[in-house]
Every structure is written in C-alpha cells, then in structure tokens.
N, C-alpha and C positions, 0 to 999 in steps of 0.2 A: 679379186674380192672387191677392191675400191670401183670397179665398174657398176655391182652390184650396188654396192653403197650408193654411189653417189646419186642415181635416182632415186632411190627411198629416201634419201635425206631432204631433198629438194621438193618431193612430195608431205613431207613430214612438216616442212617449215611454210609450207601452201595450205595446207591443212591446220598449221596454229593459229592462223590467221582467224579463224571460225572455232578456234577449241570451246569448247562449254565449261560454262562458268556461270556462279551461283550471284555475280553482280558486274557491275559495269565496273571498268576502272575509272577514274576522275576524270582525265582528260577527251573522255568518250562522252560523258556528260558536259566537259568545259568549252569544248571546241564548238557548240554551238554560237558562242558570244562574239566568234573572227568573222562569221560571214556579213556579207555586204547589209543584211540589213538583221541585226543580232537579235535572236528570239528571246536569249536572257541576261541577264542583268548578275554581274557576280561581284561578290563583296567578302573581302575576309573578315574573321570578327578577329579583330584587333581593340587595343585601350583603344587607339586614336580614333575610330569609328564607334563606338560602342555610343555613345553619345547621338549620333546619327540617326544611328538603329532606334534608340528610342524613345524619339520624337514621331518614329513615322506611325504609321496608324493600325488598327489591332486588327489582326486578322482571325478568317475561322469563326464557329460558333462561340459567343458568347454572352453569359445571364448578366444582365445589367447590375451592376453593384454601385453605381457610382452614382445614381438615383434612390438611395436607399434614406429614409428620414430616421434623423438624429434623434435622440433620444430627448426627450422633454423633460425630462423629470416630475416628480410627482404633483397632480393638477389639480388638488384636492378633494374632499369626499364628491361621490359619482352623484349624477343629476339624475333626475327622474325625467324619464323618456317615454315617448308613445309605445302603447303594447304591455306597460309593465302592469305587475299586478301590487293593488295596494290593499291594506289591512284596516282598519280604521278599528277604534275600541273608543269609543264616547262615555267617561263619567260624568256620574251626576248624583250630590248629595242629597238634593232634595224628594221631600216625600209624595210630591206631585208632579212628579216630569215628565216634560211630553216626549221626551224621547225613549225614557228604559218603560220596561213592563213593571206593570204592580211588582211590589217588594221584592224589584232588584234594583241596583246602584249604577248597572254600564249596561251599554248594547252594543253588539258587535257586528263589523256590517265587513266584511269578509269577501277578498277576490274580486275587486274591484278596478275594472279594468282601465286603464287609461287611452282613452280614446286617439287617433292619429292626429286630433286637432290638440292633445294635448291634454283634454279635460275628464271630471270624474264626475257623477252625480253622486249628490250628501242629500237626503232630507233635510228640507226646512232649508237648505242655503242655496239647492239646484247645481246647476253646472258649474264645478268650479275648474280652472288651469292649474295646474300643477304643475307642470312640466316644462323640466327647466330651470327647476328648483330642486334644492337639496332636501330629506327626508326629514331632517328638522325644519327647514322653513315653510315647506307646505304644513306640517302640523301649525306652527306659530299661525300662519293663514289662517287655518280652517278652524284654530281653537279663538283666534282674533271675533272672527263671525258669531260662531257657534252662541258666545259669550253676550252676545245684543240677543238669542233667543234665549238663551239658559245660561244664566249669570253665574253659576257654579261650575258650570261644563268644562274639562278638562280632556282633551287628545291626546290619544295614542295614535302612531303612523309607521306602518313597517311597510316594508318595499321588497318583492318579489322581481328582479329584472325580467325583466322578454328578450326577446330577442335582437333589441335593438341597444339595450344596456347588456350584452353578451359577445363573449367574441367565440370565434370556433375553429379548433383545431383541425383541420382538414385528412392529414396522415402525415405517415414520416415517424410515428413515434408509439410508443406501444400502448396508450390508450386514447385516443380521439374525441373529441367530441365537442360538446358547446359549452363555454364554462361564463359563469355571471361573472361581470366583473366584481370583484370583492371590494376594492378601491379607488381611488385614484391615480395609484403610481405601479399598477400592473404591469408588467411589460413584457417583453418577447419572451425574453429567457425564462422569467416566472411560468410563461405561461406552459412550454416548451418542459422546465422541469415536474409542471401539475403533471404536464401528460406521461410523464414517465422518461422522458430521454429520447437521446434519436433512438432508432429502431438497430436494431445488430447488421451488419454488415450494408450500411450505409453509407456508399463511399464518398468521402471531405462534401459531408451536409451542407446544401444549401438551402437557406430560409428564402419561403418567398412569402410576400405577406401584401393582401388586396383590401387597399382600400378606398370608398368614392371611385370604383372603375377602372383604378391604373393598380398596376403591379408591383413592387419593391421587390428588389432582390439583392442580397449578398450570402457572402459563406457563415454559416454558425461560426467558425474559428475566429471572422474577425468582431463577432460579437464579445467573444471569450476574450479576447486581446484589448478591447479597448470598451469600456465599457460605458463609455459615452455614445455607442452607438445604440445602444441596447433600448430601443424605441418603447415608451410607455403607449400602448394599445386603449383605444378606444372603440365605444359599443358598435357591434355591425364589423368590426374587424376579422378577418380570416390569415390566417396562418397556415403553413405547410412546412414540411421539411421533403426534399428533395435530392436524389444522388448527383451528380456531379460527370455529366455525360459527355463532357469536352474530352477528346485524345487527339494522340498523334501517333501519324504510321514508322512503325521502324522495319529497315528494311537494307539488303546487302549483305555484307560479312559481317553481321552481329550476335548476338546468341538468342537475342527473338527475333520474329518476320513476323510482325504481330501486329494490333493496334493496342496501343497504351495508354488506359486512362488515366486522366491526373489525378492524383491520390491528393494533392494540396492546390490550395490558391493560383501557385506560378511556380513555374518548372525552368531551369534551366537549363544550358542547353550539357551543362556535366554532372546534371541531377538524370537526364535522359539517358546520358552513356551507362548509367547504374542501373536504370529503368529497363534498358534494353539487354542486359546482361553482361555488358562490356563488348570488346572487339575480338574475333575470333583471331586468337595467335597467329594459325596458320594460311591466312588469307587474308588477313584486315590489310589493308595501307592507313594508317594513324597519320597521315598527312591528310588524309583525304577524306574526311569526315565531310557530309554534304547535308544542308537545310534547308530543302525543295518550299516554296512557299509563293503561293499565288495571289497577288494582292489585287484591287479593284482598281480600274483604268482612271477613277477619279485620284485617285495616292500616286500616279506618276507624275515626275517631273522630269523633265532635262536635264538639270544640273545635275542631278542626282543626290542632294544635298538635303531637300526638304520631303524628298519621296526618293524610291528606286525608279530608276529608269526605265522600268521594264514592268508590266506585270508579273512576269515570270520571273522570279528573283530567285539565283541560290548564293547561300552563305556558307562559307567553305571555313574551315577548322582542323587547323593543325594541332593536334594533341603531342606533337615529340616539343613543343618549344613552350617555354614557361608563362611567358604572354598568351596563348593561346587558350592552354589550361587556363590561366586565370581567368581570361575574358569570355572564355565559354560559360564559367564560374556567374558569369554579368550576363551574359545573353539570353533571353528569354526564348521560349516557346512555345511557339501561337497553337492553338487549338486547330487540328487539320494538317500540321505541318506533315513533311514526311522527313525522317532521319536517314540518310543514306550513307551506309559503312561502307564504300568502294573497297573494291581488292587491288593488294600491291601486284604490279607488272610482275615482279618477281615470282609470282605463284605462277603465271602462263609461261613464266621463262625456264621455271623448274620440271612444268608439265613438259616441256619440247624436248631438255633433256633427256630426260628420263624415257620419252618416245624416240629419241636418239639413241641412247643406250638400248636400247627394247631391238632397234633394228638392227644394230650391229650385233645383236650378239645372233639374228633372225640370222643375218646373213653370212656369217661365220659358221652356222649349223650348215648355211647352202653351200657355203665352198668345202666345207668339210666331205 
C-alpha cells in the first residue's frame, strides 16, 4: 500500500505548488521588494509612520476643494448690470408737462434696456450710465436731472436682472435653472435649496461652481459643516451639483471583488474593510491586508521620508494587533487605490490535506 502512496503523495505536494486560489498570499506580492533592484516600496501602517504617510502627496483622481472661495458675506443690495431691464414711471404735478399726456399726472417708459456700455436712454436727458449703481441711486440721478427740466418731476426705478445680475443652476437638483439674484448676500446653499435639494440618489454631492473661467470645487457636506464656507454668488455665476466618481478597487479574500465608491469626503482604510464587506473567514489572512497604490515618479525620494521610495508603493495592515486597527482607523484612502485581502497559507495547507486524505483513502480502495 505505502508504495502506492508514496507517489500520489509526492505528486499531490508538486501539484500544491500551483493549486488554485481566489488571491495571492502576502508574501508572493512582498517578495518583490528583496530583489537586486526592488520594484516596490512597502511600509506598514503603523502610529509611528502614520505621520509620514500623510505628508506625502495625494494620489488617484481628484475634484479640487482646496481652491474653493470662502464665503464673503452679505455685499449689500445688488448693482445694476449691462443687460438688465429697467422700468422708469415719471411723475409730474403740473398742468402743462412736457413729459405726461394731457390730463395725466406719470408716463411710463417700460423695458428699458441696459446697454453693455452700461447706459439707458431717458427723454430730455439722452444717454444716461446706470450701471453700477444701486436701484435707488440711479433713480436719485435721473430724478437729480429730470428736476433742471420739470421742477416737480419725481422717479420711480425698478430693475429686472438679465443675465448678467442672474446666476444659474446648471443640474444636480430637481429644478434647474437661472434665478435673479434677489440680493446681496445670496449664496450657494440658498441657491441650492431654491432649486429644491440635491437630486435623490446622489452620491456625497459635489458642488462645483464656474466663475470668470476657473472652476471651484468642494463637497455640499462641507458646506453644511462649516458655514463659512458657504460662498455668497455673484451675477454670471453657475452652479452645479455633481456625484462623487472617485473609488477604490477591492479585491482578494473579501466579501466584494468590486470597485467602491466613496460615499463621503475620506475613507479610511477601516472605513474600506466595512466597505468591502469584511474578510472572508475561510481564507482571509488578517495580517495580510495589502494597499496597492501607484504614485507619480516626481513624489519619490530616497530616503523614503518625504516620499516612498518606489512608485509602486504597498502598505500592509495587520488587523490581529491593536495598533494596527487603530492606525488603519488614521490611514487614508486615495482614490484608485486597490484593497488587497490575501489569503492565509493555512487555506493551501488545508487544501493538500485534504488531497492527501482524498488519496489514501483512493489507494486503500486499490489495495483492497
């Protein structure tokens, strides 16, 4: 019997060598790092490095927040701009005015465009600027004039915005569109909740908002959190709400082999272990948590102090040890990363058995 054995056994442990498996084990990813000239760069997240890590530079796609303009507070009533439409209503008590019709008292002179130089034509005063001025002071103006022709004359002035006293909701929210400014202390969020809210199933909204040519971006949430940032909007403003397109690949022994997008701001790296479904009982190795991440040849350094070493950086995480947890707790995850659950040796070692046990019992049926 043991003759029979002993080559199925020696066949059996030639063949584990290749057994099939749903992830790499650790050190089949780590052994890259010993040869003569190391492909990657590996670093445990530990307290003591955790610091390290994040100084070094961000990786992965991501929407600019850190250019995004503070909020100004209220900049008092809005100006009158090229484009806007003005109203004019001219009294006059006297019985012979050159401005109303026989036996009426006003004229009204209605829709009044404001030309891009700024200016509006009035009878009897021609081309006057407005613009650039407040709704009461261009009336003071034009009633100031009016008054060297018709000494009783009294203005009225109401202001229709255009487009250029307007800002415009782009999408992202469930009703869009161009809204006048109402005042001077409008601002993102007001404008955000005219339109009705973000849109349903928007996921961790970002604001992006184009003004003079450049773009601003941050997330709605930290508009909500701080409310100093919450930028008061001027005319020609455009506004959008946008979902939130950064992920990261999970992948290994985990309960997804997916890509994961970020539901908030910043993810950590034990906000991902929940993201990804946890570690699979039966195959995880929980020492062996791996944070594949490819950074730009200009972020390397030699030291390894002010950058990784390596473009090719992974960050390894031991979840059995209390440091670990914590500081995965502290470690961030870059948009692109990939999460790598390796599998315990113990899973290929339980496989060989078991293909041991399979053959003896194979070969017990043959000497029988």
């Amino acid at each position: 019997m043991f003759k029979v054995i002993r080559p199925v056994v020696v066949l059996l442990l030639l063949a584990a060598c290749s057994l099939p498996r749903g992830a790499a084990i650790s050190n089949e990813v780590l052994r890259a790092q010993n040869s003569e000239n190391p492909q990657i760069a590996v670093y445990p997240v530990t307290r003591a490095l955790l610091p390290r890590f994040a100084s070094w530079p961000y990786t992965g796609k991501r929407l600019r927040s850190d250019g995004w303009l503070r909020g100004s507070g209220r900049t008092g009533e809005p100006l009158i701009r090229p484009f806007d439409r003005v109203d004019l209503v001219i009294w006059d008590s006297e019985d012979n005015s050159l401005i109303t019709p026989e036996g009426a008292k006003l004229v009204e002179l209605k829709n009044l465009r404001v030309s891009e130089s700024g200016h509006i034509f009035v009878p009897y005063l021609g081309r006057q600027r407005i613009a650039d001025k407040t709704a009461d002071a261009a009336r003071r103006q034009l009633e100031t004039q009016m008054i060297d022709i018709v000494p009783s004359a009294q203005v009225q002035l109401s202001v229709v915005p255009g487009t250029a006293s307007a800002v415009s909701l782009v999408g992202g929210v469930n009703a869009p569109g161009t809204v006048p400014l109402p005042d001077g202390g409008f601002t993102v969020l007001g404008l955000i909740a005219q339109g009705g809210g973000p849109q349903a199933g928007l996921r961790n909204p970002r604001v992006r908002l184009v003004r003079g040519g450049h773009t601003y971006a941050t997330a709605l949430q930290r508009l909500y959190d701080d409310p100093r940032l919450d930028t008061t909007l001027v005319g020609g403003d455009k506004v959008m709400l946008v979902t939130d397109e950064r992920y990261f690949r999970a992948l290994g022994a985990s309960g997804k082999e997916q890509l994961i997008y970020f539901e908030k701001e910043q993810i950590s790296a034990l906000d991902a272990m929940s993201l990804i479904g946890g570690l699979e009982d039966s195959r995880a190795n929980p020492k062996g948590v791996l944070i594949l991440r490819q950074y730009s040849s200009r972020a390397v350094r030699a030291d390894g102090i002010s950058g990784p070493e390596n473009e090719r950086t992974v960050f390894t995480i031991d979840l059995t040890s209390a440091d670990g947890l914590f500081s995965a707790e502290k470690f961030a995850i870059h948009p692109e990363d990939t999460v790598l659950v390796t599998e315990s040796p113990v899973t290929s070692a339980r496989t060989i058995f078991a293909l041991v046990g399979s053959a003896v019992g194979v070969s017990n049926q043959l000497s029988n």
